[in-house]
C-alpha positions as CSV (number, residue, x, y, z in Angstrom):
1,X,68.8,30.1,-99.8
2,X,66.0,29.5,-102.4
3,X,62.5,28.2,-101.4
4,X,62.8,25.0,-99.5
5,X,60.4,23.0,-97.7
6,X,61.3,19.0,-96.9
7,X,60.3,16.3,-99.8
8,X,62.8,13.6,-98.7
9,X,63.1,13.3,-95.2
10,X,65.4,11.7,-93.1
11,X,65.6,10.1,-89.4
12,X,66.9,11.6,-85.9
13,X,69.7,10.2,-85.3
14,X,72.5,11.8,-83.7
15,X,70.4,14.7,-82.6
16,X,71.1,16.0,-79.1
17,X,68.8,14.7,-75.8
18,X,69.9,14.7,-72.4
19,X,68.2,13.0,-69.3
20,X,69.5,14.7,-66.9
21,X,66.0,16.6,-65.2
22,X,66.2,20.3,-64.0
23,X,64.6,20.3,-60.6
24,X,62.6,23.1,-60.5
25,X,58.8,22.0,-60.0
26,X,57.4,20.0,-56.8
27,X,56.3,17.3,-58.3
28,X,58.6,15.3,-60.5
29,X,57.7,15.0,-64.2
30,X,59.7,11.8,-66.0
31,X,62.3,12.9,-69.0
32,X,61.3,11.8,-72.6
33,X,63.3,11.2,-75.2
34,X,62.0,14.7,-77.3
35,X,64.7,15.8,-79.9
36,X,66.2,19.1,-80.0
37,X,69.1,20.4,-82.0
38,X,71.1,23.9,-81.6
39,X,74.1,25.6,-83.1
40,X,76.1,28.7,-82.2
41,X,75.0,29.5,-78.3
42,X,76.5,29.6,-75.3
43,X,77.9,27.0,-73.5
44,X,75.5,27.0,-71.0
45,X,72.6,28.0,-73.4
46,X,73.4,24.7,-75.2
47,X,73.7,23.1,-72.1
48,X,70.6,23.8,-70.4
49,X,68.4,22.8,-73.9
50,X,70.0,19.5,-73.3
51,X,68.6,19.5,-70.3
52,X,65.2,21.1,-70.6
53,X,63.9,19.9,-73.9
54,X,63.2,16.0,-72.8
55,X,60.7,17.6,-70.4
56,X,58.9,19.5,-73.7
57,X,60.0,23.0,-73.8
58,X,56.8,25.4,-74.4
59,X,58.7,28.4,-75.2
60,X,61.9,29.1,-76.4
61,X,63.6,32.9,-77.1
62,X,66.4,34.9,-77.5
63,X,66.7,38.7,-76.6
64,X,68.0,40.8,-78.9
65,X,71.1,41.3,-76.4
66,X,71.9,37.2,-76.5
67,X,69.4,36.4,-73.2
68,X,67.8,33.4,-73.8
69,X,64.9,31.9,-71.5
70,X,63.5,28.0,-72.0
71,X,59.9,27.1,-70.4
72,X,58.7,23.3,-70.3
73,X,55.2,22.0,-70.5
74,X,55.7,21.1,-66.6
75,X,56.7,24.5,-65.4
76,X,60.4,24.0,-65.2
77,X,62.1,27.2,-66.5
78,X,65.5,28.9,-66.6
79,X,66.7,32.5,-68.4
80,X,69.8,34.4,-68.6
81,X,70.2,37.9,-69.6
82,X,66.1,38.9,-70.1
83,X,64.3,41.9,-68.2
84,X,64.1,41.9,-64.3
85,X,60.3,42.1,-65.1
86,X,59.6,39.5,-67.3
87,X,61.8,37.1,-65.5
88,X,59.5,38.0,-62.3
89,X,56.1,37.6,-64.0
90,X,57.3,34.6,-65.8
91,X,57.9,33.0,-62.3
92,X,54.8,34.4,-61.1
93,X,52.4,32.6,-63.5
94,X,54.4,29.5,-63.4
95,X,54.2,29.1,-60.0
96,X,49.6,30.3,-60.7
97,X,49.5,27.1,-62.6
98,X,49.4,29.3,-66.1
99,X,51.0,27.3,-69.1
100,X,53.1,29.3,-70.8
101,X,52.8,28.9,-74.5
102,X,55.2,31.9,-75.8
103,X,58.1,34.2,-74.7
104,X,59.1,37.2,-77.1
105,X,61.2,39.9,-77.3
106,X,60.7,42.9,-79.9
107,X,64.3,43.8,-81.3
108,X,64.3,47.1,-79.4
109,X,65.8,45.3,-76.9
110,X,65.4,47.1,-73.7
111,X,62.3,46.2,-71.1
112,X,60.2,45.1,-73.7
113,X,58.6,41.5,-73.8
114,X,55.7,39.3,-74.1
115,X,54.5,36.1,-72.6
116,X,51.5,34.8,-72.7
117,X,49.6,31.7,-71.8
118,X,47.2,29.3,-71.8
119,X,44.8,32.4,-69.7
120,X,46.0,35.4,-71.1
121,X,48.9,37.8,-71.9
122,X,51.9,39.5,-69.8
123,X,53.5,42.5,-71.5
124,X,55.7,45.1,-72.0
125,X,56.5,47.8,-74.1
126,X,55.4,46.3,-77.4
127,X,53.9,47.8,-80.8
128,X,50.1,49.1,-79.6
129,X,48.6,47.0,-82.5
130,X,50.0,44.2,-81.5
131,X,49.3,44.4,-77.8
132,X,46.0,45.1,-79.4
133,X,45.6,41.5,-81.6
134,X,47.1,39.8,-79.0
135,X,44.0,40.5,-76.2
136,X,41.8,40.2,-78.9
137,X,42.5,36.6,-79.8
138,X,42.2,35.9,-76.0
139,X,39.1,38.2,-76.2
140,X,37.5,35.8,-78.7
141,X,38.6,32.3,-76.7
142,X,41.6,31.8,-78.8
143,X,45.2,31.2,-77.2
144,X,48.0,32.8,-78.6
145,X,50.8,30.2,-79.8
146,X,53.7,32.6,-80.9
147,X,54.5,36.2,-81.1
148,X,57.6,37.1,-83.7
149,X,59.2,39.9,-84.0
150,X,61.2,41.3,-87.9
151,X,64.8,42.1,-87.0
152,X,63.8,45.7,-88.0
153,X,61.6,46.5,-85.5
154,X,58.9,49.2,-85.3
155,X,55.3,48.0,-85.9
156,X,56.3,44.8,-87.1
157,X,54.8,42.0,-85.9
158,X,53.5,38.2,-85.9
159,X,50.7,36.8,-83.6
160,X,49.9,33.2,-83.9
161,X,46.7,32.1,-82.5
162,X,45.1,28.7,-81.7
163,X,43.4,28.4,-85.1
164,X,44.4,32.1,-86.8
165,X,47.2,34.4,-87.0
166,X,47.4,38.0,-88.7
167,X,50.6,40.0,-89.1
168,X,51.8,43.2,-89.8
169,X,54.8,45.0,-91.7
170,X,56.1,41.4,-92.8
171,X,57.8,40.3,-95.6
172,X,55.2,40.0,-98.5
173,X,56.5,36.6,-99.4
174,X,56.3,35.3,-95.5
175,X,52.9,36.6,-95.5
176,X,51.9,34.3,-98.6
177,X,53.5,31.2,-97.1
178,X,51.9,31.8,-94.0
179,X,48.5,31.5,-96.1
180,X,49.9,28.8,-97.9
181,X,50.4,26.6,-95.1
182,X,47.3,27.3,-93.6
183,X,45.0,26.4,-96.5
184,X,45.1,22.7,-96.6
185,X,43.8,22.2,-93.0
186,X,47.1,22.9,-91.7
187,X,47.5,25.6,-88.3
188,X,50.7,27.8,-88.1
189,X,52.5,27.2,-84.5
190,X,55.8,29.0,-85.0
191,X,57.3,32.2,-86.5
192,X,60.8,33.0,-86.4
193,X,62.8,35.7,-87.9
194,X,66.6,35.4,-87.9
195,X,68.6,38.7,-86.8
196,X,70.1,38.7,-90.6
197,X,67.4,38.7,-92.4
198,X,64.9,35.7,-93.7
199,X,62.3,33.6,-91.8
200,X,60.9,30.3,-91.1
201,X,57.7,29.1,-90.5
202,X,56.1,25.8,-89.1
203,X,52.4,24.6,-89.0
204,X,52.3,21.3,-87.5
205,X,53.8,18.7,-90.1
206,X,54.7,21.2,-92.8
207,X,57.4,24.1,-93.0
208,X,58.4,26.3,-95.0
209,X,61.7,28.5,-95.1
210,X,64.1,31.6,-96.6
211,X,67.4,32.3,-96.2
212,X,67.9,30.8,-92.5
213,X,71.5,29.2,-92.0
214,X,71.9,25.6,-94.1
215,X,72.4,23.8,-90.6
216,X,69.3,24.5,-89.1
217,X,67.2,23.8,-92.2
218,X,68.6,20.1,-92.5
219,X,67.4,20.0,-88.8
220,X,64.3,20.6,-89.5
221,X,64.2,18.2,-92.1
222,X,65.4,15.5,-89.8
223,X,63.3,16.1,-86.8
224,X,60.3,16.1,-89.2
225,X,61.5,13.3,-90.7
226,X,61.2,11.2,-87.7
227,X,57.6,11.9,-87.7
228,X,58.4,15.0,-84.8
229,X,56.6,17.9,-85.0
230,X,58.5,21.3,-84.6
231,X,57.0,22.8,-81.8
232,X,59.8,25.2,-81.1
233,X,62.0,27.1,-83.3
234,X,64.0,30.3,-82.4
235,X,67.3,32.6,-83.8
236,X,70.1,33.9,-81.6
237,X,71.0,37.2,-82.3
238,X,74.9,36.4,-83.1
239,X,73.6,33.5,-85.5
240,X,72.9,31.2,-84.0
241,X,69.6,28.8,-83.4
242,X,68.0,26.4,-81.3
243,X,65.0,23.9,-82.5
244,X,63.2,21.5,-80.4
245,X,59.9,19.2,-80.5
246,X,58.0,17.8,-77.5
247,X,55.6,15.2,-79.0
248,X,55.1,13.4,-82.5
249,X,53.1,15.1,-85.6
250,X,49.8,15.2,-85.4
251,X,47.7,12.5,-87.7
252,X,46.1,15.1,-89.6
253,X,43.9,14.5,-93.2
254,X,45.7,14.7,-96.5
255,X,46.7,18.1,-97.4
256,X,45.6,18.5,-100.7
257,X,47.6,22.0,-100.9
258,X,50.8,20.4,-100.8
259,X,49.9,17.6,-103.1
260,X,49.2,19.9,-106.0
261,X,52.1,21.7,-105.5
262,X,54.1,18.9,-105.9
263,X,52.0,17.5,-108.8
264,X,52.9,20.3,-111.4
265,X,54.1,19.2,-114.6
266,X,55.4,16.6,-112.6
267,X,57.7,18.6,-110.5
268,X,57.0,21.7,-107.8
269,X,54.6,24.5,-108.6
270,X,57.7,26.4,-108.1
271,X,59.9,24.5,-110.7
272,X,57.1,24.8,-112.9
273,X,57.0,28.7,-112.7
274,X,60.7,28.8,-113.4
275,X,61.1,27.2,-116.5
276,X,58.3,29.4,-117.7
277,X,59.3,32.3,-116.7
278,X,56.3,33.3,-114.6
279,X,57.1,35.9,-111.7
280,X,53.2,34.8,-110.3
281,X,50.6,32.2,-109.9
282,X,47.3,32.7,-108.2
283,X,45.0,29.3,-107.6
284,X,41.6,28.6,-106.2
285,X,39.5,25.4,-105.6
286,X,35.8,25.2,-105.0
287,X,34.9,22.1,-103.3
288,X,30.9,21.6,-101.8
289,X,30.5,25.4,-103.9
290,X,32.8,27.1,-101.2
291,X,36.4,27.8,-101.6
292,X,38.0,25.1,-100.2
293,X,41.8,26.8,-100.7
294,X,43.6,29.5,-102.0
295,X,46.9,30.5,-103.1
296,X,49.4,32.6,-104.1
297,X,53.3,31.8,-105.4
298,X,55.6,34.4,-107.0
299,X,55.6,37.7,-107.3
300,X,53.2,40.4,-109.3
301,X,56.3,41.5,-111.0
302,X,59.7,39.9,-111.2
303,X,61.9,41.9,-109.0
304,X,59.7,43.4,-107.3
305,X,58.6,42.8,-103.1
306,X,54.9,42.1,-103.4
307,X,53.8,38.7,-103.5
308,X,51.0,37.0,-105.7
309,X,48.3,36.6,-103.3
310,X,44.5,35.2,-104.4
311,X,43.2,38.7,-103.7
312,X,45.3,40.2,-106.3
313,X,44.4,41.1,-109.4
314,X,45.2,39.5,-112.7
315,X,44.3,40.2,-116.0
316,X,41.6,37.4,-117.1
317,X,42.3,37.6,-120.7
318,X,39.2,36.3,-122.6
319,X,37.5,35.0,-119.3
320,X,36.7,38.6,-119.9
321,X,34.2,37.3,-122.6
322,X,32.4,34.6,-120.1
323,X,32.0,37.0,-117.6
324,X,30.4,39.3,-119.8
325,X,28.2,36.5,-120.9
326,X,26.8,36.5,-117.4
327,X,26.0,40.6,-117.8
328,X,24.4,40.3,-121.0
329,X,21.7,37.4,-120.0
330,X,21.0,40.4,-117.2
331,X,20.3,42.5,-119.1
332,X,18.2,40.6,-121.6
333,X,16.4,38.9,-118.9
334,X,15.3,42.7,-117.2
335,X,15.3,44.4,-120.5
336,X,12.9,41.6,-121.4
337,X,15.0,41.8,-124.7
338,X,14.9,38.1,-126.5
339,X,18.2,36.2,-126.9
340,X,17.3,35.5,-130.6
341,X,16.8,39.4,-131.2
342,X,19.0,41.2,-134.1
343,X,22.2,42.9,-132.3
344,X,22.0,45.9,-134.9
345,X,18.6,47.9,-133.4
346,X,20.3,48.4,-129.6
347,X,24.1,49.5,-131.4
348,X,23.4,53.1,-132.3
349,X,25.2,52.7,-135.0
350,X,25.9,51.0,-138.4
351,X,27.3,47.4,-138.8
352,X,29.0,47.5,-142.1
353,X,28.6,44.1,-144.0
354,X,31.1,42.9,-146.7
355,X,29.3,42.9,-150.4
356,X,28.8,39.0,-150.3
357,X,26.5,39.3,-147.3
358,X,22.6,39.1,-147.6
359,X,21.5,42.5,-147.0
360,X,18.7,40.3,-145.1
361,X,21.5,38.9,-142.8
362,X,20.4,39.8,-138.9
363,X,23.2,38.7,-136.3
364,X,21.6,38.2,-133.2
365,X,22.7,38.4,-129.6
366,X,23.1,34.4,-129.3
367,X,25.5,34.3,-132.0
368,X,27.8,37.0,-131.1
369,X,27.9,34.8,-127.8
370,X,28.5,31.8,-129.2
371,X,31.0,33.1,-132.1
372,X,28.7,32.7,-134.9
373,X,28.2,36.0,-135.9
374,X,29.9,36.5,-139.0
375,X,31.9,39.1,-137.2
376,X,35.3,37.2,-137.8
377,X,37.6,40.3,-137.0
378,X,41.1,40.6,-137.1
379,X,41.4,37.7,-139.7
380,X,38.6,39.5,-142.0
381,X,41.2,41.9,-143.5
382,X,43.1,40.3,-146.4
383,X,41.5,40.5,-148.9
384,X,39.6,43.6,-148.0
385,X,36.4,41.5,-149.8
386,X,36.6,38.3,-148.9
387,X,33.9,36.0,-147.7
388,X,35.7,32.9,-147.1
389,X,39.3,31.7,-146.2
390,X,39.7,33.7,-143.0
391,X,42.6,33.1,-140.4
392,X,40.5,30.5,-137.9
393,X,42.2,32.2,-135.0
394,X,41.2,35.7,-136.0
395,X,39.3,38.2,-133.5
396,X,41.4,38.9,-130.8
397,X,42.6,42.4,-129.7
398,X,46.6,43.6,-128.9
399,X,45.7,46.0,-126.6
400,X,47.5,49.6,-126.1
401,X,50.7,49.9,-123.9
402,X,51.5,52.5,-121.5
403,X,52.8,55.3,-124.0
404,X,49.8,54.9,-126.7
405,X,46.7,56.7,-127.0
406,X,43.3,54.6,-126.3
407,X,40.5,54.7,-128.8
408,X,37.1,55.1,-127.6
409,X,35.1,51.9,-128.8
410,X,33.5,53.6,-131.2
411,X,36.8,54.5,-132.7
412,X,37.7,50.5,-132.2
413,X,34.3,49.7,-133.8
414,X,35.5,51.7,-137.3
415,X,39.1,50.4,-137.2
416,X,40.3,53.7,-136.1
417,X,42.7,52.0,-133.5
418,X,45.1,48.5,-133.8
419,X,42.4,46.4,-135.2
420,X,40.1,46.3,-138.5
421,X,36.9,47.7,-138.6
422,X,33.8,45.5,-137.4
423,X,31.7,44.0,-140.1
424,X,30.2,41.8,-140.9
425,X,32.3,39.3,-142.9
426,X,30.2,36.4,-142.9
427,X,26.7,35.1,-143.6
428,X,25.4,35.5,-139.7
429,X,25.1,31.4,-138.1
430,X,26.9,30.1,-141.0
431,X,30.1,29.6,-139.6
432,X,31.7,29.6,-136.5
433,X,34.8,32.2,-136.0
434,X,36.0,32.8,-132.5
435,X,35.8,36.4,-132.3
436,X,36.6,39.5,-129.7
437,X,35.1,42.1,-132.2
438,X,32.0,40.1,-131.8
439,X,31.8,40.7,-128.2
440,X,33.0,44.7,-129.1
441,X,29.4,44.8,-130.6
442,X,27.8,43.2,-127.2
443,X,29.5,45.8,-124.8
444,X,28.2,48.4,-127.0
445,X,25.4,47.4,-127.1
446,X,25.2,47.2,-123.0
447,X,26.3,50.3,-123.0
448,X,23.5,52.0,-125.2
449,X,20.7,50.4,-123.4
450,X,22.0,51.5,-119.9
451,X,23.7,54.6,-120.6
452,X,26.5,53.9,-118.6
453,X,30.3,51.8,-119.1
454,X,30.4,48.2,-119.4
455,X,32.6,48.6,-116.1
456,X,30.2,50.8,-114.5
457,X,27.4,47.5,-115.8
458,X,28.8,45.0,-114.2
459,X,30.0,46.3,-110.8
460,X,26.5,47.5,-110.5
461,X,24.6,44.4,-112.0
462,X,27.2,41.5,-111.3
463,X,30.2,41.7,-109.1
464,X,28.3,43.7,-106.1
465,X,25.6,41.2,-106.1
466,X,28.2,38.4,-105.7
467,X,30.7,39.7,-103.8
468,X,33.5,39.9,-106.7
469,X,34.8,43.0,-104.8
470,X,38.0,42.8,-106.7
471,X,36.8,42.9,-110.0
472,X,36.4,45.4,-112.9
473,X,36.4,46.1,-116.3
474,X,37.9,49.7,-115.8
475,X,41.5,50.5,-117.9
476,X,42.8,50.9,-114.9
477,X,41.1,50.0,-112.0
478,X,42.4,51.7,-108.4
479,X,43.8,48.0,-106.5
480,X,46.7,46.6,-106.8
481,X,47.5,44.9,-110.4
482,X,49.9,42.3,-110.7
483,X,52.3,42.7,-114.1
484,X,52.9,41.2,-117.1
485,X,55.8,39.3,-118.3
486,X,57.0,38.7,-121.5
487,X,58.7,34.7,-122.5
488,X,61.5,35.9,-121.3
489,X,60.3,36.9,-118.0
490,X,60.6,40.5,-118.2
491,X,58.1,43.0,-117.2
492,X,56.0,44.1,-120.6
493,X,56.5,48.5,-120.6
494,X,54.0,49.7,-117.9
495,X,53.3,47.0,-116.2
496,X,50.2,45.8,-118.7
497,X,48.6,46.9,-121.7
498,X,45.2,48.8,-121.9
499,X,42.2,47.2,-123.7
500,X,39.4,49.7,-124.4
501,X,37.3,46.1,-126.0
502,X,36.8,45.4,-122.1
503,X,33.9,42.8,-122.7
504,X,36.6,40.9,-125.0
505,X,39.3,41.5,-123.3
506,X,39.9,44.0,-120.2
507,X,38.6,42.3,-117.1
508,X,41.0,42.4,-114.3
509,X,40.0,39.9,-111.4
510,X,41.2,37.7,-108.8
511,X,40.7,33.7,-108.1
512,X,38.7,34.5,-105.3
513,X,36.1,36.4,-107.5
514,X,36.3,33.7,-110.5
515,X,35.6,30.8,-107.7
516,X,32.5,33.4,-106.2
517,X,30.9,33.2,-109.5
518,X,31.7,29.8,-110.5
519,X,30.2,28.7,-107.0
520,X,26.8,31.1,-108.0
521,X,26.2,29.7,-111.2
522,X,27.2,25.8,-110.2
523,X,24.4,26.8,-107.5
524,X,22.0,28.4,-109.5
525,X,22.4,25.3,-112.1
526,X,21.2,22.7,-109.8
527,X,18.8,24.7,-107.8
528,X,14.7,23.6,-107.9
529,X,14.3,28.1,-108.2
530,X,15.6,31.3,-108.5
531,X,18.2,31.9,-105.9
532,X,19.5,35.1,-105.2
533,X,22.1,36.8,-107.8
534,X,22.1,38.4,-111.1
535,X,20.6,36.0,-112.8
536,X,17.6,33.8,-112.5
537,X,17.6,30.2,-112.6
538,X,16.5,29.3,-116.4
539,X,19.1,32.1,-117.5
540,X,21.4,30.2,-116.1
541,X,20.3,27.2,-117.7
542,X,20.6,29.1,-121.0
543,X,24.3,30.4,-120.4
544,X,25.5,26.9,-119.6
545,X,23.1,24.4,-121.9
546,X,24.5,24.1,-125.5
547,X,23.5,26.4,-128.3
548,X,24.4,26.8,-131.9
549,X,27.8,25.9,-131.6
550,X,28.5,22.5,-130.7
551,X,30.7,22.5,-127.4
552,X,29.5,25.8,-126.2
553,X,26.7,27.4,-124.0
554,X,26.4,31.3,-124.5
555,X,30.0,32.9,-123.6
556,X,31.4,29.6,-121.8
557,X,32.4,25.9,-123.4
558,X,30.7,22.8,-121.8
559,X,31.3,19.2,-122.2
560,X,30.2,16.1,-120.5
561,X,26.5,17.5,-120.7
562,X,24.4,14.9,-118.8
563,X,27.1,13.3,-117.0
564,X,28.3,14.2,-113.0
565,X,31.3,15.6,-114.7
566,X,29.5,18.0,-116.8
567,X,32.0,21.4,-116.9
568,X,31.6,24.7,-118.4
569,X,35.1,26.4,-119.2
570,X,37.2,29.3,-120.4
571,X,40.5,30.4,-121.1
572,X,42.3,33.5,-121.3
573,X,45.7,34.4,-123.4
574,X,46.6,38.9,-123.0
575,X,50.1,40.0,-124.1
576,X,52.1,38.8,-120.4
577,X,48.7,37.1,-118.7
578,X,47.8,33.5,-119.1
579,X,44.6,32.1,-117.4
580,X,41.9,29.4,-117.1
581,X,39.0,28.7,-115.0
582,X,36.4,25.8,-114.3
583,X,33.3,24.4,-113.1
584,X,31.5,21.5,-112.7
585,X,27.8,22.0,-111.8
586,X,26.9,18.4,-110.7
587,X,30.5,17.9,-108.5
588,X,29.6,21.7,-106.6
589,X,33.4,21.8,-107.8
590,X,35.8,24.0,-109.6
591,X,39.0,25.9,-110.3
592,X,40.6,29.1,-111.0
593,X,44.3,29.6,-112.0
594,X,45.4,33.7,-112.8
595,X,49.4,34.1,-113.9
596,X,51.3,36.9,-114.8
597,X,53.7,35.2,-117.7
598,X,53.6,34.7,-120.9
599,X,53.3,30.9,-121.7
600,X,49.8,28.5,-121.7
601,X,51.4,25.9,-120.5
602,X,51.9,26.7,-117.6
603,X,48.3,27.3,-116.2
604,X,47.4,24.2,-118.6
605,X,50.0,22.1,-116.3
606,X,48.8,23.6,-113.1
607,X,44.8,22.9,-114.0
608,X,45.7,19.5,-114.8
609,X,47.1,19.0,-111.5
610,X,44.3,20.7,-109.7
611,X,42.1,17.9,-112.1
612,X,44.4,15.3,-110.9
613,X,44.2,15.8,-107.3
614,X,40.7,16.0,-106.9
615,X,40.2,13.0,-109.4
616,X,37.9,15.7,-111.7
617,X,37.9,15.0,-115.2
């Protein structure tokens, strides 16, 4: 079974609910009319749900040897087949007053179980780590709601808290729903793992599941559909399943999560990625100037087990050339270095200049960052002479795959690599000519004045002073890199190419990171001072206010100057990476979106909905 999760929903008729109380506790508790549904137990494991789950079971479980036990919210309880021990402790704290919120049993099988309540924990024989988390949540004043167990076993492990969870040895792709579900104000209550293989998971009025039997999935939908929550959910280890609900969804605020997914291109996120062949999708919003969600869909390569997630890393593409916007105003604003200044002095080396250039011509810093330069680059090359009639898209780089050689820059910088020679092809300010060569010239020239790689720059001087942990401009850096994807959705030959014109081209980064900085400089542009980051307050002003080019601040394009919805923006388009971020000072607001395939459109589509959502324009 492909992704599902419930869009049209249905009523409760025909579901199982007996009346018929279990007299177990002293003081009689009336039945309500909770639904509960089951296929493939026992007899009298189908029997005694009946039975139990008007009363609101708490806790539901199978063991791995077919025991099942069934707690209700009034202490009323039953098991066949579990542990001696657990069956006594489980009495015991019933009959204390504890409220049992969870029974589990690790697929070892054996005398191995947990059950813990609305005080503490009961246990046996599970993974350390788990045992571990488990007291820790409890530790912290946090019940735990569920404990899950993979059908493989070992150190494998869910634990569900009251408002947190963390897991270990999952299935990358349960692990990202889990995230998923929890970012739009949403809790996770419930984690189940079928013996054969898949998984479901529930947080309050939302659900999410892969490859569980068809049966129980159209369950789901129609105990959700009739406005139930799904407070229990649990697999028999012969197939079978049980779900049950004791109480109505909770009235909680609109998840704005699950309305952009459904917003894309006007279908699913998921749809969306499909007929675009894109293996992965990364998304952040900044709401207030804190991350109000993040997400992950896909995978970092088609095929393959990991999951996008919003910590992994993406190539950026020619956000590369905003970001490095930000590094260059620090170092003009310590170098004391004006923004006006000619480029040429701080390059240790020669800019050649085509024969129709003014020997007098001076490109300064400002107009390689705004693309008026008269560095026009890859389009400058036909004819060799030419000072007019260039290709208006010309200047970005093709990068080097996994079997080629890398140039140095300065190799890059004489056209010794994939791309013509820098020069200048153009009177400088005359023209506007969107150009990575130009921003070759601005990493060398970071570079010369610190002695040290653009990458080893901005770790140093941006990304450690905000937190963009999982950033770099390194070829390669060490973390874990999602791949690129060609239109057909095919993994490009190693994964990604290599860019060598970093400040252009070669930062890798995740949303996370993009939404720290956007949130910094949407700070730092409506701040009275300084506040503390790279950058002080009027170079902020400068990197955002509009320049030479019409439409453009230094490195980033603004519009709506003036207005509440005043936005600076960039996009990014590597062979196999598409990308796009934005912020909007004023609103405190903005958006990242990272994918690993090959087509525009898609991050286009899932920006607009993002936009949509939020009413941003």
């Amino acid at each position: 079974m492909d992704r599902r999760r419930f869009l049209t929903l249905t009523g409760v008729a025909g579901l199982a609910a007996a009346t018929v109380p279990v007299a177990v506790p002293a003081t009689p508790a009336l039945a309500a009319a909770y639904p509960s549904a089951d296929a493939g137990l026992t007899a009298e494991a189908h029997a005694k749900l009946a039975e139990l789950a008007p009363y609101g079971v708490t806790a539901l479980a199978f063991t791995p040897s077919g025991g099942w036990v069934m707690v209700t919210q009034d202490g009323r309880y039953f098991a066949r087949g579990i542990p001696d021990a657990c069956f006594t402790e489980l009495g015991a704290l019933l009959k204390a007053g504890r409220k049992v919120n969870a029974v589990a049993f690790p697929p070892e099988g054996g005398d191995r179980w947990v059950i813990t309540t609305d005080k503490g924990v009961s246990a046996r024989g599970l993974p350390a780590a788990c045992l571990s988390r488990i007291k820790a949540f409890y530790t912290a004043g946090q019940q735990v709601v569920d404990v899950a167990f993979p059908p493989a076993g070992g150190d494998r492990w869910v634990v569900v808290a009251a408002n947190a969870f963390q897991a270990n040895g999952v299935d990358d792709e349960c692990y990202q729903m889990m995230r998923n579900l929890t970012q739009g104000g949403r809790r996770l209550t419930r984690v189940a793992f079928p013996k054969a293989g898949g998984w479901a998971l529930v947080a309050q009025d939302e659900f999410y599941a892969r490859s569980i039997p068809d049966a129980c999935f159209k369950q789901m939908k129609t105990v959700a559909g009739g406005g139930w929550q799904l407070h229990n959910l649990a697999f028999a280890p012969g197939g079978g399943w049980a779900l049950c609900s004791r109480g109505k969804a909770p009235a909680l605020p609109a998840d704005r999560v699950r309305q952009f997914e459904n917003a894309v291109g006007g279908s699913t996120v998921w749809q969306r990625m499909s007929a675009y062949k894109t293996p992965g999708l990364a998304v952040a919003v900044v709401v207030g100037n804190k991350i109000a969600w993040s997400a992950g869909y896909g995978r970092l390569a088609a095929g393959g087990a990991a999951a996008a997630h919003p910590e992994s890393a993406f190539q950026a593409a020619s956000i590369s050339k905003a970001v490095t916007a930000v590094g260059v105003l620090r170092l003009l604003q310590v170098r004391k270095i004006a923004l006006t200044a000619d480029v040429r002095p701080h390059l240790g080396w020669t800019l050649p200049a085509r024969s129709c250039v003014s020997p007098t011509a001076e490109p300064t810093v400002e107009q390689l960052l705004t693309h008026r330069a008269g560095i026009v680059g890859r389009g400058s090359t036909s004819p060799a002479g030419a000072c007019s009639g260039f290709d208006s898209s010309g200047g970005g780089f093709a990068g080097y795959g996994a079997s080629a050689t890398v140039p140095s820059l300065l190799q890059v910088m004489n056209g010794e690599g994939n791309s013509p020679k820098i020069e200048l092809s153009t009177e400088p300010g005359a023209e506007y000519h969107y150009s990575g060569a130009g921003y070759v010239l601005l990493q060398r020239m970071v570079e010369e004045l610190t002695g040290t790689s653009l990458a080893d720059y901005m770790s140093q001087e941006v990304f450690a002073p905000l937190g963009m942990a999982g950033s770099s401009y390194a070829l390669s850096p060490a973390f874990e890199l999602a791949s690129g994807h060609t239109s057909t959705g095919t993994v490009i030959p190693g994964g990604h190419n290599r860019y060598p014109e970093s400040a252009a081209a070669g930062l890798y980064t995740n949303v996370l990171d993009l939404c720290r900085l956007m949130s910094y400089l949407n700070r730092a542009w409506t701040a009275t001072g300084d506040i503390a980051g790279p950058l002080s307050r009027a170079s902020v002003r400068t990197l955002l206010t509009q320049g030479p080019q019409p439409g453009m601040g230094r490195g980033l394009f603004i519009a709506g100057s003036g207005t509440q919805n005043f936005s600076y923006t960039h996009d990014g388009s590597n062979y196999g990476f598409k990308s796009v971020f934005k912020g909007y000072p004023e609103l405190g607001a903005g958006y990242a979106v990272l994918s690993n395939g090959n087509d525009t459109a898609l991050v286009n589509e899932v920006a607009a909905a993002v936009r949509s959502v939020y009413g941003w324009a």
